[in-house]
N, C-alpha and C positions, 0 to 999 in steps of 0.2 A: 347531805351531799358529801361525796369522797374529795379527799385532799389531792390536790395535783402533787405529781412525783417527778422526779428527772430521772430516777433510777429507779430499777424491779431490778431487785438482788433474787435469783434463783437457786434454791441450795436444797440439800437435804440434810435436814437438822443435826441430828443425833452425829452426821460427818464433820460437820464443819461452822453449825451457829455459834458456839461458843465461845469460838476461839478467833476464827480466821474470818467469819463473814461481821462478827460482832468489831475486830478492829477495823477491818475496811471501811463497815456504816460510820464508823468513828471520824475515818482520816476522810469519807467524803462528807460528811457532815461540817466538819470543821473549816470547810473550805466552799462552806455555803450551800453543797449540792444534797436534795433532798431524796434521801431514800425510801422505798419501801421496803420492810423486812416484814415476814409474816409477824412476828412477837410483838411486833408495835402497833397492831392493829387493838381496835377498843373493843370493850369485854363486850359481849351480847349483842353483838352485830354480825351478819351473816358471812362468814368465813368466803364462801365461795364468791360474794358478791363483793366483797372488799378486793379479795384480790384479782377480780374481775375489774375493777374499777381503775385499781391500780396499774395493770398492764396496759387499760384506755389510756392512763390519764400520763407514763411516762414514756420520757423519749430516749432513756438506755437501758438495753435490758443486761446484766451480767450472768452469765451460765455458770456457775459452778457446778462442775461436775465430777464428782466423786467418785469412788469405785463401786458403791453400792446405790448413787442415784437413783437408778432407773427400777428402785424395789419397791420405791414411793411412787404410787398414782398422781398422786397431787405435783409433784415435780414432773410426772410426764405430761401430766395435764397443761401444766403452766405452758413448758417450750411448744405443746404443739398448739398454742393458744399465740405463742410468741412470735414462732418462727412462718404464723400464717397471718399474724394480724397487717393490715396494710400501711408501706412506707416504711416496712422494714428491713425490705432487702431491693436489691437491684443496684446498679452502679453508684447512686451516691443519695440513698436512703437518708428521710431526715433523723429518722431514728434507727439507733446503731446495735446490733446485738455483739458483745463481747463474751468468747467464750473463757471461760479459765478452766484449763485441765490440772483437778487436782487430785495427784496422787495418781493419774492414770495418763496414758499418752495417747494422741487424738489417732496418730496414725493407727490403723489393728485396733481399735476400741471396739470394745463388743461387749453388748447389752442384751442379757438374755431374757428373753418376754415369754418366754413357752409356760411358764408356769403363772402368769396369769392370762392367757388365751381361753380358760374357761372362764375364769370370773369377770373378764371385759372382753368380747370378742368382736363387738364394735367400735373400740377405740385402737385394738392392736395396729393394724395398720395406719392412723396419725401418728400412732407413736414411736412406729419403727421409722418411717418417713421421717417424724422432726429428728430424733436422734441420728439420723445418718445426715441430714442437713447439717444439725450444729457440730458434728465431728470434724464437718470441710469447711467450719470457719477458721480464721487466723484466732488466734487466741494466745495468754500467757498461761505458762507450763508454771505450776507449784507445784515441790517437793515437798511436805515435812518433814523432811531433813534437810536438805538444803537451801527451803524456800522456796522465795523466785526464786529463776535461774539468772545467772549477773547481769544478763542485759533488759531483764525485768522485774525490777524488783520494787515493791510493794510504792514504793513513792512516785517509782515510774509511772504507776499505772495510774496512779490518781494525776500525777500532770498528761498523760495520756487522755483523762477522760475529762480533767478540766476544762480545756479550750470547748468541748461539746456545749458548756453552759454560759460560756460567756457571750455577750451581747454583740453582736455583729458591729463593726466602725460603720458609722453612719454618714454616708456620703455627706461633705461640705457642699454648701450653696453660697454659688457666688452669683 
């Protein structure tokens, strides 16, 4: 049986697991909230179904999107897995997608898919769909040179996504 998650970190590796999604998993971890990252998945279990289970099983998903994201199947796979599974979007969804724009700007974002139109040409359009979806979410802009930007910066966003996991005040009974 798969472990429940409160977060599905979405990234494309080789951009940003090293460095920037490995200390995020850190600072939400640290603060109780349970991540999924693909690397922490256990050896000789099915890739696809892990992280199928994963996306079930939590209620934040984080976009990281890079400039070379959309070159990985598997990250288009995810968001259009994400950005259609139910209770994730509408006026106050119980689970939340947050996008992070890193290294590129959401406004003019552009993902060019023509060169895999031959080798998936039944997924191209989910995938152009999710990608023009999660470009019109609100989200925090990261630089690698500058970071966050000063009104979002990396602590912000962990008390930003804090209060998602804490336990509702439970009415008093009188």
């Amino acid at each position: 049986m798969s472990q429940e998650h409160d977060v599905f970190i979405c990234h494309r590796g080789p951009d940003t697991k090293r460095n920037d999604v490995s200390v995020l998993r850190g600072m939400l971890q640290s603060d109780g909230i349970k991540c999924f990252v693909d690397y922490g998945m256990d050896l000789g279990k099915s890739v696809e179904s892990e992280i199928d289970a994963a996306i079930q099983s939590s209620r934040v998903f984080i976009l990281i999107l890079s400039p070379e994201f959309a070159t990985s199947t598997w990250c288009l796979d995810e968001i259009a897995r994400i950005i259609n599974i139910p209770g994730a979007r509408g006026p106050n969804p119980p689970r939340k997608i947050v996008a992070v724009f890193y290294d590129v700007q959401a406004e003019g974002i552009s993902y060019d898919l023509s060169n895999m139109k031959s080798r998936h040409p039944a997924k191209i359009e989910s995938w152009e769909k999710a990608l023009e979806d999660v470009c019109h979410l609100r989200g925090f802009f990261y630089d690698t040179i500058q970071a966050f930007r000063p009104c979002n910066t990396s602590s912000s966003m962990t008390v930003t996504l804090s209060p998602l996991f804490r336990p509702s005040p439970q009415p008093s009974r009188h």
